[in-house]
C-alpha positions in Angstrom: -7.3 -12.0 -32.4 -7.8 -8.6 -31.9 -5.4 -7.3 -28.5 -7.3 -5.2 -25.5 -6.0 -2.0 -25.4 -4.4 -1.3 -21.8 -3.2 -3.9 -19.0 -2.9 -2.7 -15.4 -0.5 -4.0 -13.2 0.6 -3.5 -9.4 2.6 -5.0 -7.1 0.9 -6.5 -3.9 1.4 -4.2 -1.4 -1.5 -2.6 -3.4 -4.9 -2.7 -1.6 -6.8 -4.7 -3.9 -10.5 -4.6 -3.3 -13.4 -6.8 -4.9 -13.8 -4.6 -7.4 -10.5 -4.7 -8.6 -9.6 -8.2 -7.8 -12.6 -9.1 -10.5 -11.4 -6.3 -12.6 -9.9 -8.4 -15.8 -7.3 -6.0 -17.1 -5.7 -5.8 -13.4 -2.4 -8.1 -12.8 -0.9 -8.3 -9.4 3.4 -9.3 -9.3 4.1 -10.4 -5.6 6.6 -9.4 -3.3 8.4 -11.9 -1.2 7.8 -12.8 2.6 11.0 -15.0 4.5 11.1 -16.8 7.0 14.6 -18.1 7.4 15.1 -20.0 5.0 11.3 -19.9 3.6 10.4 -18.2 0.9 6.2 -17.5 0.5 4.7 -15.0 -2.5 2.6 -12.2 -0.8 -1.0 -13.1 -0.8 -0.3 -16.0 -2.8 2.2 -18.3 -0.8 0.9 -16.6 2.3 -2.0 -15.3 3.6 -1.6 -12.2 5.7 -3.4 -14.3 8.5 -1.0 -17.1 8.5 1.8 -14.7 8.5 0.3 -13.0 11.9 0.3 -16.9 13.1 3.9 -17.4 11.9 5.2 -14.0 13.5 3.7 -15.0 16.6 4.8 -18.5 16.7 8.0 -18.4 14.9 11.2 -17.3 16.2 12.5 -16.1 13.6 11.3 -12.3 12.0 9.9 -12.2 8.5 12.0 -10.7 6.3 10.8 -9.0 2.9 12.0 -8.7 -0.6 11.6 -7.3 -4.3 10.2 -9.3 -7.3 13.1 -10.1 -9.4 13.3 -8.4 -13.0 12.7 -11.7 -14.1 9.2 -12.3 -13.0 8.1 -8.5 -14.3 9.5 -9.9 -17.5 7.8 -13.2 -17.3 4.5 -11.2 -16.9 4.8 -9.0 -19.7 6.0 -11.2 -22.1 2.7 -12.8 -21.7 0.8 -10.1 -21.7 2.2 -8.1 -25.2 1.0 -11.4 -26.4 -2.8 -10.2 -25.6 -2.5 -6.4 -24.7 -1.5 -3.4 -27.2 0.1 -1.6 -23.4 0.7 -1.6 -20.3 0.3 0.9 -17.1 2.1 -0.1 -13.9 2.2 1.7 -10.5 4.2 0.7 -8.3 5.2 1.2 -4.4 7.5 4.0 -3.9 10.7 3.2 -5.1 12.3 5.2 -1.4 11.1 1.8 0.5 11.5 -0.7 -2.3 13.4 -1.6 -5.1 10.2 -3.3 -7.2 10.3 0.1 -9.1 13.3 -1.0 -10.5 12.8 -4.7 -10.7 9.8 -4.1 -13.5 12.3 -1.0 -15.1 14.8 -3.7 -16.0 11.8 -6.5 -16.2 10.2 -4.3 -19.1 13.7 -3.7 -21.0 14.0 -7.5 -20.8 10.7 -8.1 -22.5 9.9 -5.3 -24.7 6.8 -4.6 -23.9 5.0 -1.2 -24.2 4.4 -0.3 -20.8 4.5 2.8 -18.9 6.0 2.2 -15.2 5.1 5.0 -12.6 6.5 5.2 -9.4 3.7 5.6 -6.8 5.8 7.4 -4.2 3.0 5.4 -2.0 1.7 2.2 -0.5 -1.3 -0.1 0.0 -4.4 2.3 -1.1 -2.1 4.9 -1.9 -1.5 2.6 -5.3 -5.0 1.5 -5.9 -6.4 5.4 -6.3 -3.8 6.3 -8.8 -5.0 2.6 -10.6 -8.4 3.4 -9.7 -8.3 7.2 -11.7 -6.3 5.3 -14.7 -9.5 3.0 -15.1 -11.1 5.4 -14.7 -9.9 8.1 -17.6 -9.5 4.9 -19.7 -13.5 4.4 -19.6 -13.3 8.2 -20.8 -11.7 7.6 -24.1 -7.7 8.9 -22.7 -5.2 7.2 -24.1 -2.9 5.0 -22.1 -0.3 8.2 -22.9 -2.7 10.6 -21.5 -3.7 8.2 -18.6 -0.1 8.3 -17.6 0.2 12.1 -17.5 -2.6 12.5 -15.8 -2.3 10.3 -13.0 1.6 11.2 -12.4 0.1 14.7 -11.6 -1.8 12.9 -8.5 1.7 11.0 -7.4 2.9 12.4 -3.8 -0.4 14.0 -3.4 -1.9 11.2 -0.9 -2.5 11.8 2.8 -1.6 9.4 4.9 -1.9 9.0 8.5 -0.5 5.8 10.3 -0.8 4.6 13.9 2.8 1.6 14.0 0.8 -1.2 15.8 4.7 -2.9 16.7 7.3 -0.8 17.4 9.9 -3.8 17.6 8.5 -5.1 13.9 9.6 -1.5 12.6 13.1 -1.3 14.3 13.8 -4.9 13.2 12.8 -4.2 9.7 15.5 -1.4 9.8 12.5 1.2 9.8 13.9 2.6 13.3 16.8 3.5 15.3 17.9 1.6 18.0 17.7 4.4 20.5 14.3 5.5 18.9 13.3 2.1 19.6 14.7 1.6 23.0 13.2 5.2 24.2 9.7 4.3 22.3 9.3 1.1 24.4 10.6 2.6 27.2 7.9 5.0 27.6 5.7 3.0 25.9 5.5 5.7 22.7 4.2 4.8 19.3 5.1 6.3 16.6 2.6 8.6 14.2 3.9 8.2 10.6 2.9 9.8 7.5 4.5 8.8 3.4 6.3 12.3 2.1 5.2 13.5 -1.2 8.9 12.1 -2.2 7.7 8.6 -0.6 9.8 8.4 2.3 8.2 7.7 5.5 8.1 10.3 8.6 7.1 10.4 12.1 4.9 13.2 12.4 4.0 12.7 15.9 3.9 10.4 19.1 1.5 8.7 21.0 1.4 6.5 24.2 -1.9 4.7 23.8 -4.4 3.5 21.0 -6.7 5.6 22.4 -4.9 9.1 22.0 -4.0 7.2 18.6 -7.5 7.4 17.6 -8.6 10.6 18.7 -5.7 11.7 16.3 -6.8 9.8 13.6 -10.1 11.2 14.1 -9.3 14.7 14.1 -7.2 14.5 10.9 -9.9 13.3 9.5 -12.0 15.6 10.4 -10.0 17.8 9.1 -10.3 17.0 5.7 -14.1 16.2 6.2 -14.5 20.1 7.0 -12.7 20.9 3.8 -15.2 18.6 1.8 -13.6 15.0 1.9 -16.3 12.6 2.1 -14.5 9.5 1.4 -11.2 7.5 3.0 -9.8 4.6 3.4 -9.0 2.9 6.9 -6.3 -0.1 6.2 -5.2 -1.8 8.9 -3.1 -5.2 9.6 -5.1 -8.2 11.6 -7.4 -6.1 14.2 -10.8 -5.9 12.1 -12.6 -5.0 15.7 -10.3 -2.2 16.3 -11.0 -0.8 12.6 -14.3 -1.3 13.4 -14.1 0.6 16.6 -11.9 3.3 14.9 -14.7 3.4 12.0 -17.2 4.4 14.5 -15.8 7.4 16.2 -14.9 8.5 12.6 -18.7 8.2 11.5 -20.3 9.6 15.3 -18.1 12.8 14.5 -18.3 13.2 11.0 -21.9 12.4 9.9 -22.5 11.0 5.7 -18.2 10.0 5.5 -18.1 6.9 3.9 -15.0 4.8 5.4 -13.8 2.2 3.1 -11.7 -0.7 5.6 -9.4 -3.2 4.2 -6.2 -5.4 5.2 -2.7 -3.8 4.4 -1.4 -6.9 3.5 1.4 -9.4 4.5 4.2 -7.4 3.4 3.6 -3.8 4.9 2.0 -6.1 8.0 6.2 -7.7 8.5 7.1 -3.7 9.1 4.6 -2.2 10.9 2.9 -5.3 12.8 -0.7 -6.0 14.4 -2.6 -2.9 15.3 -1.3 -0.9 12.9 -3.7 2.0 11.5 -3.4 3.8 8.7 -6.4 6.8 7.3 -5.6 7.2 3.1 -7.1 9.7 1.0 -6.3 11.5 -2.3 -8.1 14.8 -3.3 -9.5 12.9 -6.3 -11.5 10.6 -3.5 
């Protein structure tokens, strides 16, 4: 049987929309969610609202690791069996070591794939896997594909509202005196992902609703300068991405917003009401 030219794979802190979750060249490798001494697959094990209900409920704080080289192996052991290559993108290696785990997962296995290091997260991934579907459906080779879209890599905006300050200071994402003035005076950090993939506070806010307006006016900034497409993740408050969604579209008439979920892992470090507005100048 003849073998399909490219598979795609990412790991789950990916956005993956329908279209990409029916896509059939696209493989997901879960992180890990624990809770003491349980141990769930993101979006497999758990679903990111039963990990809101656990966080809630449970008195112990989720805890989050890497897939093992191991299971990258396992995958692409099966897949050199059906695919001529691979292309992975994966969630900045600054935050995570998964980068690494399918480095030393693809030296175990032997298959030809090309691993990229996203120097991003949640939609941040899925553009640069979007564009490589993309260029692939324009006759580029999985070579070229890879060139290409590493041009794109640390070339995301990002712009995220930390719904839980104590989720990011007990995920080691924050200082203890950061944290302790934060809650304090009620402050919430702004945060944006570095072109090298390291996460920043860019500014502080002390409400959702100031939170919003600068949401809102980033975007508009980018609307002004011809962006007419972003992406609004955010973790468990649909009604509040909703909300957010509509002051973006009563300001800036004809931008499409695109809304999903950020998913269970990101969710353990940045918590409920967390908002984030993603774009790439590909978009």
């Amino acid at each position: 049987m003849k073998k399909k030219p490219i598979a795609y794979i990412v790991d789950s802190t990916a956005h993956i929309s329908t279209e990409l979750a029916n896509h059939p060249d696209l493989y997901v490798v879960p992180l890990n969610v624990h809770f003491g001494d349980q141990e769930y697959a993101d979006g497999v094990g758990i679903r990111p609202e039963e990990l809101y209900e656990k966080i809630r409920t449970s008195s112990d704080l989720p805890k989050t690791s890497q897939p093992s080289a191991g299971r990258f192996a396992e995958l692409f052991d099966r897949l050199k069996e059906e695919y001529e290559q691979g292309l992975a993108v994966m969630l900045t290696s600054e935050l995570s070591g998964t980068y690494a785990s399918a480095v030393s997962g693809a030296e175990l296995s032997g298959f030809d794939v090309r691993i990229i290091d996203g120097k991003s997260l949640s939609y941040g991934t899925t553009g640069l896997v979007r564009l490589a579907m993309e260029l692939e459906q324009q006759g580029k080779s999985r070579d070229e594909i890879a060139e290409a879209i590493s041009e794109h890599v640390g070339k995301t905006r990002s712009f995220i509202y930390i719904g839980q300050l104590n989720q990011l200071h007990k995920g080691g994402r924050m200082g203890s005196v950061q944290f302790y003035l934060g809650s304090m005076l009620q402050i919430k950090p702004i945060i944006q992902i570095t072109p090298e993939g390291t996460l920043e506070v860019i500014d502080k806010v002390r409400s959702e609703k100031r939170a919003f307006r600068y949401l809102v006016d980033k975007v508009k900034v980018a609307y002004e300068d011809g962006r007419r497409t972003i992406h609004l993740m955010h973790a468990d408050s649909p009604k509040e991405a909703a909300r957010l969604k509509g002051q973006m579209l009563e300001a800036m008439p004809g931008l499409e917003v695109k809304t999903g979920d950020i998913g269970s892992v990101l969710a353990v470090h940045a918590g409920e009401g967390t908002m984030a507005v993603i774009w790439y100048d590909f978009d």
